[in-house]
N, C-alpha and C positions, 0 to 999 in steps of 0.2 A: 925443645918443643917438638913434638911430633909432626911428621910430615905430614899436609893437607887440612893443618889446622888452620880457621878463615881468620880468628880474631888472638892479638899477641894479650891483652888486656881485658875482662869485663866485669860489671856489674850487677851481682848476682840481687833483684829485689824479690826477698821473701815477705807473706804477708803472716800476720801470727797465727793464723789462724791456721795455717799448713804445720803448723808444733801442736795444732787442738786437741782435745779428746773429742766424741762424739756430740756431748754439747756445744761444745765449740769452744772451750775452755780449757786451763789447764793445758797441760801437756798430757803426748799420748806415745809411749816407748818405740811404739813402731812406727809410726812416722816422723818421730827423731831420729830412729836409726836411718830410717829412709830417706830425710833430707841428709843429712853425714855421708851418704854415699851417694848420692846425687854431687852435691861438691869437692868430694874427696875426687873423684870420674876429670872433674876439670884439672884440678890440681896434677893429677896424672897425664895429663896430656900438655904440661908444664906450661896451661895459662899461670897469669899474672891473675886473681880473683880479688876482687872485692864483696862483702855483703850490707845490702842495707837490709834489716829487719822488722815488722811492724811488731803492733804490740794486741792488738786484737781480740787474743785469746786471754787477757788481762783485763781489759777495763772495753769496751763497745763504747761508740760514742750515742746510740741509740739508747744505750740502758742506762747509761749514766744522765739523758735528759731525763728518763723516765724515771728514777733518783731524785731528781733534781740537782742535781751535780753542773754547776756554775761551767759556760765552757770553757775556760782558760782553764777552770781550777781542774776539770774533764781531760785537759788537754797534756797537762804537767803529768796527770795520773799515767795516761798512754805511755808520756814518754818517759816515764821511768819504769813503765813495762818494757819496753823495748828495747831498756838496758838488761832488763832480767832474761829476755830469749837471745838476748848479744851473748850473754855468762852462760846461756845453759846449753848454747851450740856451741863455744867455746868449749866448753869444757866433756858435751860430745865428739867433739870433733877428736880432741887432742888425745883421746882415746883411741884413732883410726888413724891417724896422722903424726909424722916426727916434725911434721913441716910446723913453722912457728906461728900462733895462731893468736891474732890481738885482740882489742875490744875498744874504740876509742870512743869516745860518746861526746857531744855538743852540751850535754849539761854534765857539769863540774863533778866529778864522784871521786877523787884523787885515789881513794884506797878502796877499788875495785874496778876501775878504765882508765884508760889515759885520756887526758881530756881531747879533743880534738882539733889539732893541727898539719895542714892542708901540705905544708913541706914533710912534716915527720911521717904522715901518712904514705909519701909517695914515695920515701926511702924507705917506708918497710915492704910496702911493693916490690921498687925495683928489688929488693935483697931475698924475694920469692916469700914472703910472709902472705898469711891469709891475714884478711882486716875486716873486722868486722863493723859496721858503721850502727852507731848507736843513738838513742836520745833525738833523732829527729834533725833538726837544725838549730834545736836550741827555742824555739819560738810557737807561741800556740796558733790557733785556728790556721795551722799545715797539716794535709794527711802525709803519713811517709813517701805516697807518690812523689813526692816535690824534694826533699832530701838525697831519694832517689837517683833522679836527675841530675841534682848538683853534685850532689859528691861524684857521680860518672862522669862528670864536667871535669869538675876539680882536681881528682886523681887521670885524667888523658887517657880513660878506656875510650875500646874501638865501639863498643854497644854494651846497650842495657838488655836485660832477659828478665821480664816483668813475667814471675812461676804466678799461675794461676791455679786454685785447685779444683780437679776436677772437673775444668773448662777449656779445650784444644786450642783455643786462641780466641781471636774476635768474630764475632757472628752480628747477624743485621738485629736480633734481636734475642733474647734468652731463649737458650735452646734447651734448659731445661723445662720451660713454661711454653714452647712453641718448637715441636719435633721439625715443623720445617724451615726453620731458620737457616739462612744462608750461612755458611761458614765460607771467611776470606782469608785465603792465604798468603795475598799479598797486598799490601793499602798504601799511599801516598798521607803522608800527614793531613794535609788537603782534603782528601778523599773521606780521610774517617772524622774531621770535624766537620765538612761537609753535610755528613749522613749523622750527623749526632753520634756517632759511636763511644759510647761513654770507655773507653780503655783505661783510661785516668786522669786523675786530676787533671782538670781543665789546664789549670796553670802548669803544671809539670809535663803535660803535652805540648803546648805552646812552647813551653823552654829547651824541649829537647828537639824538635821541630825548628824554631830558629837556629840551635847550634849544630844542627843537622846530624844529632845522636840518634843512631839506628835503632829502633827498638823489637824485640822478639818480645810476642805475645806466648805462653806456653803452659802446655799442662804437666805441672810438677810433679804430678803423682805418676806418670808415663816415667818407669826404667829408661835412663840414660836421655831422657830428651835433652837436658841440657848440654853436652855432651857432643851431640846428636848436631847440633844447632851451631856449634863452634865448629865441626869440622865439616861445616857448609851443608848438612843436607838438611832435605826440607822436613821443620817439623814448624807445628804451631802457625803463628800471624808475624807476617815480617811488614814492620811499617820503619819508610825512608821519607825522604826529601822528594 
């Protein structure tokens, strides 16, 4: 590991919609390429990485009410999206990387993931494998925020780094819809349920907040913030205990 790096372990959570095209669907080649190098950047600096992934840019859960899409039956859809951007980073990646690069997912798919177990997971860690966390938690009405967390629980990362797109961190209010929105760079768990600060799921904040998991708010699309973030300088929203 390089010298002055802050975290030995983290949890990288992408949401699908940073793999979009301009609709916000689909995949889009260059921001494949550009998350791939945004994590390959960690891996080089001989973190331990994990990823969880949403599925976003596959099924919305807005559009599928307006569908009519039952929400469990809404919800199964997601998360067999988010096996599908698990495979499709996977298999970007391993184009840019020798390093070994897995996909284990909470719902069963035996011949394309390995299903997901909390010791296997953490030997492929220690042994410097990328892992990619798939499928959610296995259960419906959870956004990915909430898998999140737990798998960063579960596999003993030092923090989560919640990539946002196109948003530098946490603001008092949308600073796309309101130019003078505060931007904070640094928040107390406390503080940002306090202030309604919606960062994520309600429950997924509360959990990572009791286990006293640091979390980095950031803007993914920003060259190297990630990067940036583990060898302690300030980028994005840093929220502790």
């Amino acid at each position: 590991m390089e010298a002055g790096v802050k975290y030995n372990r983290v949890m990288l959570k992408l949401s699908g919609g940073a793999l979009a095209g301009e609709d916000g669907f689909g995949f889009d080649e260059q921001k494949l390429e550009h998350l791939v190098g945004e994590v390959v950047s960690l891996l080089e600096l001989g973190l331990s990485v994990g990823v969880v992934v949403g599925g976003g840019n596959i099924l919305r859960g807005k559009d599928a009410q307006n569908w009519g899409v039952e929400r469990t039956e809404a919800d199964h859809i997601g998360m067999l999206g988010t096996v599908i951007n698990g495979l499709m980073l996977r298999g970007a990646l391993k184009s840019r990387t020798d390093r070994e690069v897995r996909v284990v997912t909470a719902m069963p798919i035996p011949s394309v993931a390995e299903p997901y177990l909390r010791l296997r997971a953490l030997q492929h860690l220690s042994k410097g494998y990328l892992v990619i966390f798939a499928g959610g938690n296995g259960q419906p009405y959870v956004t990915t925020d909430y898998p999140s967390v737990q798998r960063a629980l579960e596999t003993d990362c030092d923090a989560l780094l919640a990539a946002k797109s196109g948003v530098d961190g946490v603001y008092d209010r949308d600073p796309n819809v309101h130019p003078d929105a505060e931007f904070y760079s640094v928040l107390t768990f406390d503080e940002a349920i306090r202030r309604d600060l919606r960062v994520m799921d309600p429950a997924a904040f509360i959990l990572a907040r009791d286990h006293r998991l640091p979390l980095h708010v950031f803007n993914i699309n920003k060259v190297g913030a990630a990067a940036r973030i583990c060898k302690g300088e300030a980028e994005g929203t840093y929220i502790s205990v």
